[in-house]
C-alpha positions, 0 to 999 in steps of 0.5 A: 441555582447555577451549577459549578462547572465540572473539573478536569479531573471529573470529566469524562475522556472519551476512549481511544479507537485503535486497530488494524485495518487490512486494505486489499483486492487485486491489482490497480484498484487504487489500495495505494492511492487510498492510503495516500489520500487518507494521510494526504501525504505518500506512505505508499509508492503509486503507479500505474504499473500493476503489482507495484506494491511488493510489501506490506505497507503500515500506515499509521494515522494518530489523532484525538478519535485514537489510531487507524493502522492501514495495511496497503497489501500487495495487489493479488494477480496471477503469479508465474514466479517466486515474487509474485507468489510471495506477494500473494501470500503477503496479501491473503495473510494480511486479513488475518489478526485485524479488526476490520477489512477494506475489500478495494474494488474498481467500480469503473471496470466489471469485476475479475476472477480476483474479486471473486477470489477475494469475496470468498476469502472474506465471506469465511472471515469473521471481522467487519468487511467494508467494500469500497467501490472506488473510482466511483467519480468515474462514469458508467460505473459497475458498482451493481455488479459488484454488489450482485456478485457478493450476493451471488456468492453468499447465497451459493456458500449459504453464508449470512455475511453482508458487506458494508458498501461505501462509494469513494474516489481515492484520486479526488479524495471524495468520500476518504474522510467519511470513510476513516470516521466509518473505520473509528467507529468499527474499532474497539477501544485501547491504547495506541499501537505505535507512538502517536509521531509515527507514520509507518514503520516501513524500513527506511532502506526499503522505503528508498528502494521503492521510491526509486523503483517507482522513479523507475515505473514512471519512465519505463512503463510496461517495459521491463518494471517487473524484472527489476529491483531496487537494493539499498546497501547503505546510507552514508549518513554525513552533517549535511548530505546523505549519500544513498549506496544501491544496486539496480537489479535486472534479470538479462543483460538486454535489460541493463543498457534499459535501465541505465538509458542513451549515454546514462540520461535515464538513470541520472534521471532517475537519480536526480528525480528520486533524490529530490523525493527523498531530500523532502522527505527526510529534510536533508540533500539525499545524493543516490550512487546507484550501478546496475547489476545483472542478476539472472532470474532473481525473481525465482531466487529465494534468497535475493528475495529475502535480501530485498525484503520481499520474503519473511 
């Protein structure tokens, strides 16, 4: 005797797996690049300058499993000023409230203080840590050492805490979808956090200042990058084009004629890059009315701090 095939409203849907995922670990150890590679499409700026991210950055991935929340934190360093401390601060909060933790790691160099830091950290945390040696396509890996220094830790706290050790290549994308699958697995059942068309709730002035900025890294380099900010003021929002209104600050008059480049090439550059960027990603032409501004010691100011977004 066949069996009727079960009904719609019968059969069983499986649960939706939603949460907070914190990303972090010191500098330049592809956080960033591994959000990206997880949406396959930027939510964060990259570069190779250290301490490019200066905020918290969520990332919101939506499909049938349910939905991954990614916070790509700042990377932690040694902070000489405001900003720097800020950014710290930003990063270590970050494990606080979420489901899981990814404890980014460079398998490609020997592990730093910062690494150390962050291990103890989590070692007093109670939420699932995943550590992630990434750039493990990269040869005369270190990942035994890292691997070696969280038992060497844990033994000296006495802590029965373990990691879960996954090996990815963020830049080739080797290993980023097993992961994500890992992540759904950690995550406890319950409706979405944000609506399922969201991909970050990064503010769009914010989010323009730092594709600006990362125009920016890109010509510069080790230059001046850590002296200079982006402030979008407004955004002229007409039928057919956006005009996008802001000021490039730096922290010395020495640094200006930098900035804005030999007869003002650098900073057309910079606009004329940015603007293609921005145009794509908000599919409509995007002109940028950027002036340099000197502001002597902003990164020690507070209140420009807070102006710019870097400070609650």
């Amino acid at each position: 005797m066949s069996q009727e095939p079960e009904s719609s409203e019968t059969r069983a849907t499986p649960p939706l797996h939603c949460g907070l995922i914190a990303v972090v670990g010191r500098a330049s150890v592809g956080k960033s690049t591994f959000v990206n590679a997880v949406f396959e499409e930027k939510v964060s700026i990259v570069s190779d300058i250290p301490q490019t991210t200066r905020t918290l950055v969520r990332g919101i991935l939506t499909e049938p499993r349910g939905q991954l929340v990614l916070l790509d934190t700042p990377g932690v360093h040694k902070a000489e000023y405001d900003l720097g401390r800020l950014m710290n601060r930003v990063a270590r909060a970050s494990v606080e409230g979420v489901d899981a933790v990814l404890l980014m790691l460079d398998a490609s160099t020997s592990p730093r203080i910062e690494d150390d830091g962050w291990i103890r950290r989590l070692l007093r945390e109670t939420v699932p840590v995943l550590a992630v040696l990434n750039k493990s396509d990269v040869p005369q890996g270190h990942a035994d050492e890292y691997r070696k220094l969280w038992e060497t830790i844990a033994a000296e706290k006495q802590s029965t805490k373990t990691a879960e050790w996954v090996e990815i290549s963020a830049r080739t994308r080797d290993g980023v979808d097993q992961l994500v699958s890992r992540l759904f697995e950690l995550l406890p059942p319950g409706p979405l956090l944000f609506p399922a068309e969201m991909l970050t709730d990064h503010p769009r002035k914010i989010n323009m200042a730092d594709i600006i900025r990362e125009k920016y890294f890109g010509k510069l380099q080790d230059e001046l990058p850590h002296s200079l900010a982006i402030e979008v003021e407004t955004v002229e929002e007409k039928p057919d084009e956006w005009i996008v209104h802001g000021t490039i600050l730096v922290e010395r008059s020495s640094q200006k004629g930098i900035v804005i480049g030999h007869k003002g090439r650098l900073l057309r550059r910079v606009c004329e890059s940015a603007g293609r960027e921005l145009s794509e990603m908000y599919g409509i032409p995007v002109t940028l009315d950027l002036w340099v501004k000197v502001e002597k010691d902003w990164t020690k100011n507070f209140w420009i701090l807070k102006r710019l977004g870097y400070a609650g």
